[in-house]
C-alpha positions in Angstrom: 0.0 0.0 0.0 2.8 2.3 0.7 4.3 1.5 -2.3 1.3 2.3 -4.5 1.2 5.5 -2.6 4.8 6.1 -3.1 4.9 5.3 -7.3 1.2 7.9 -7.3 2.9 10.5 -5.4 5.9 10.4 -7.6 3.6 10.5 -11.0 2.1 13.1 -9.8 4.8 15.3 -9.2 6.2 14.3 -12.6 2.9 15.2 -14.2 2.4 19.0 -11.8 6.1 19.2 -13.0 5.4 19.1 -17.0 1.7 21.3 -16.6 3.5 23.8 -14.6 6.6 23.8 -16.5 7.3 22.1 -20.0 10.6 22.9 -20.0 12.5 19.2 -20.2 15.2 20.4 -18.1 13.0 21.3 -15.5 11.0 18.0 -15.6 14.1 16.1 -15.0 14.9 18.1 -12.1 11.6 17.9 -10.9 12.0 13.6 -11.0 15.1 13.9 -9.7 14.0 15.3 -6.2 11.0 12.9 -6.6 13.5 10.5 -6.9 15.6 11.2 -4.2 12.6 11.7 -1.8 11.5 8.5 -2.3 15.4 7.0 -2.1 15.0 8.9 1.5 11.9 7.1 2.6 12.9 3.7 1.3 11.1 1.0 3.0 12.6 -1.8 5.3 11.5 -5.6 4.7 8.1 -6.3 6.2 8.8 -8.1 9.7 8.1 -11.6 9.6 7.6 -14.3 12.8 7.4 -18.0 12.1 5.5 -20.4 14.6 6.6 -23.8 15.0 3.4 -26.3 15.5 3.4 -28.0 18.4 3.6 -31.6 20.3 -0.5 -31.7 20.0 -0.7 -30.3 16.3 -1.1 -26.7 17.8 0.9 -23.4 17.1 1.2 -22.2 20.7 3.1 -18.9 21.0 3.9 -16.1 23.5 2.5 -12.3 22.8 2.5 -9.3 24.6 -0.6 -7.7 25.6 0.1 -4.1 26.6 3.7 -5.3 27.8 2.6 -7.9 29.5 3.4 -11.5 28.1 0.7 -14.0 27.9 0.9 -17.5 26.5 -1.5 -18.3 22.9 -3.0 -20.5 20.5 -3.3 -19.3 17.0 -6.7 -20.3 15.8 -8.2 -19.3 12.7 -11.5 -20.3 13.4 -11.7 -17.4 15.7 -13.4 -14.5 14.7 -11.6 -12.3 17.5 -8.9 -12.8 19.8 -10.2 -14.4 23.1 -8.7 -13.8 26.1 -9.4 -16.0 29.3 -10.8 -14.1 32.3 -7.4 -14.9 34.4 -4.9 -13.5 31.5 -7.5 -10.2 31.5 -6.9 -9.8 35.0 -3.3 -10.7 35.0 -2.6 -7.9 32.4 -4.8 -5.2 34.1 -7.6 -5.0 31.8 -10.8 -3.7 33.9 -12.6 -7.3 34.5 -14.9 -5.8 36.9 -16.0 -3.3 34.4 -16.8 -5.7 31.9 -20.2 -6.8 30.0 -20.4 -10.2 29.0 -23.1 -9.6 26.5 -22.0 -11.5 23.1 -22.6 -14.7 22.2 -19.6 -17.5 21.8 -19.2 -21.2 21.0 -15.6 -22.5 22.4 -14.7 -26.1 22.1 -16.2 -26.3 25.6 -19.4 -25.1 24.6 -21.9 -22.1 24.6 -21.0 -19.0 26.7 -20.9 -14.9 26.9 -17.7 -12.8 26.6 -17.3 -9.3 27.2 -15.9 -7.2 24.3 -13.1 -4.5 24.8 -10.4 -3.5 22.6 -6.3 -4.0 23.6 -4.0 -1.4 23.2 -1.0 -2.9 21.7 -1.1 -6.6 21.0 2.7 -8.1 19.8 3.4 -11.1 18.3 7.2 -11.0 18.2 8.5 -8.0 15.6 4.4 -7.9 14.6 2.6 -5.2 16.7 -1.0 -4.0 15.9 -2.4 -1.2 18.1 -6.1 -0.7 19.2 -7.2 -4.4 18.3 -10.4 -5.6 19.1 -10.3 -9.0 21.4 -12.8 -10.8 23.8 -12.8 -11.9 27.3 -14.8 -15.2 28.1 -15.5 -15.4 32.3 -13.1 -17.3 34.4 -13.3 -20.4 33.8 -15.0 -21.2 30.8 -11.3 -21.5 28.8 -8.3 -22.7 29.7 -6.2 -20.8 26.3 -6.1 -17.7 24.5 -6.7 -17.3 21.1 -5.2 -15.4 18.8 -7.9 -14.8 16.0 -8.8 -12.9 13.0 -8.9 -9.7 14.3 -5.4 -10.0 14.7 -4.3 -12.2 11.9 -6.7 -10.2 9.2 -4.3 -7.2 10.0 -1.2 -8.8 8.9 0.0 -8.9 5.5 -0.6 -12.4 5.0 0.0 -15.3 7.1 -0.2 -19.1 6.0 0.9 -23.1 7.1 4.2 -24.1 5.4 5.0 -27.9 6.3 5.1 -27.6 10.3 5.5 -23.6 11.1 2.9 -21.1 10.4 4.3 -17.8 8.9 2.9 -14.5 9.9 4.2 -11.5 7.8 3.2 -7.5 8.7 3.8 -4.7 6.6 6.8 -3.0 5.7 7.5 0.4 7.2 8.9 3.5 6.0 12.6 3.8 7.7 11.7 6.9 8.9 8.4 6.1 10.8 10.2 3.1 12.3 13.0 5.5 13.3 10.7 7.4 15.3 8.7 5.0 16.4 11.8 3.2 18.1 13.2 6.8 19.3 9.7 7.2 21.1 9.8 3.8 23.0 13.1 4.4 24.2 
C-alpha cells in the first residue's frame, strides 16, 4: 500500500512538473527530487515471525498484551482474539467493568464474553495497536486465542510444512525511526 502511494505521489509530481513547467530540463529536475525523496523514505523488509506447530498439532506462542506476556494458540477459526478471564486480570484489563453480553461457542461449549479492545497486541516484531479482542469469564477456557482480528491485520500469514508464517507490513525507515526513538 505504501508503495502504490509512493509510485502515485511520484507520478504526480512528474505530471504537476510538466503542466506547470514544460521545459525538459526542469521536468528532469523535478523527478530527480522525486526520486531522491523517495530513495530517502525507502522502506525496510516487512517483519516476519514463524510459529513452529506444536507436540498436540497446535501453534502455541507467547504475545504481549500491553507489555505484559501471555501464552496463545493461534486459531483461525476465531473470529476475534479471546482472552481467558485470568490473562485479562493478569494484564490489568478492567474485569470488573466488563459486560459479558456476546454470544460465543468454544470447544467447551456455549458462553458470553465481554468485548473490549487492547491497546498494543505483539506477536514478536508484529505489533497491531487498538485491536479488538474478547474476554470469556473465568473459567470457561483454559487458552487464549489469537484470531482474526489480529491475523486479518497482517500482511498475509499461512501453514508451510510444520511452522505457520505470519508476515506484517513493511515500514517507511523513517516512521520506524521514530517509532523506536519514542519507546526508548
Amino acid at each position: 500500500m505504501i508503495r502504490i502511494m509512493l509510485v502515485l505521489a511520484m507520478l504526480a509530481a512528474t505530471a504537476g512538473a510538466v503542466v506547470a513547467y514544460g521545459d525538459p530540463e526542469q521536468i528532469a529536475r523535478a523527478s530527480n527530487s522525486v526520486t531522491k525523496m523517495l530513495r530517502q523514505r525507502s522502506l525496510e523488509p516487512a517483519p516476519a515471525v514463524q510459529i513452529a506447530r506444536g507436540r498436540a498439532g497446535e501453534f502455541a506462542l507467547h504475545a504481549k498484551i500491553n507489555g505484559v506476556k501471555a501464552p496463545m494458540v493461534i486459531d483461525t477459526g476465531a473470529t476475534s482474539v479471546v482472552l481467558t478471564w485470568e490473562t485479562a486480570k493478569a494484564i490489568g484489563l478492567p474485569i470488573e467493568m466488563l459486560e459479558y453480553n456476546v454470544d460465543v461457542e468454544t470447544a467447551g461449549g456455549h458462553t458470553k464474553a465481554a468485548r473490549l479492545t487492547l491497546d498494543r497486541l505483539a506477536v514478536g516484531g508484529l505489533v497491531e495497536k487498538s485491536v479488538p479482542a474478547l474476554v470469556v469469564p473465568r473459567g470457561q477456557m483454559k487458552t487464549n486465542l489469537l484470531g482474526m482480528s489480529f491475523l486479518d491485520r497482517l500482511e498475509s500469514w499461512g501453514v508451510q510444512a510444520d511452522k505457520v508464517m505470519l508476515h506484517g507490513y513493511p515500514e517507511a525507515a523513517s516512521n520506524r525511526k521514530r517509532s523506536r526513538s519514542a519507546a526508548n
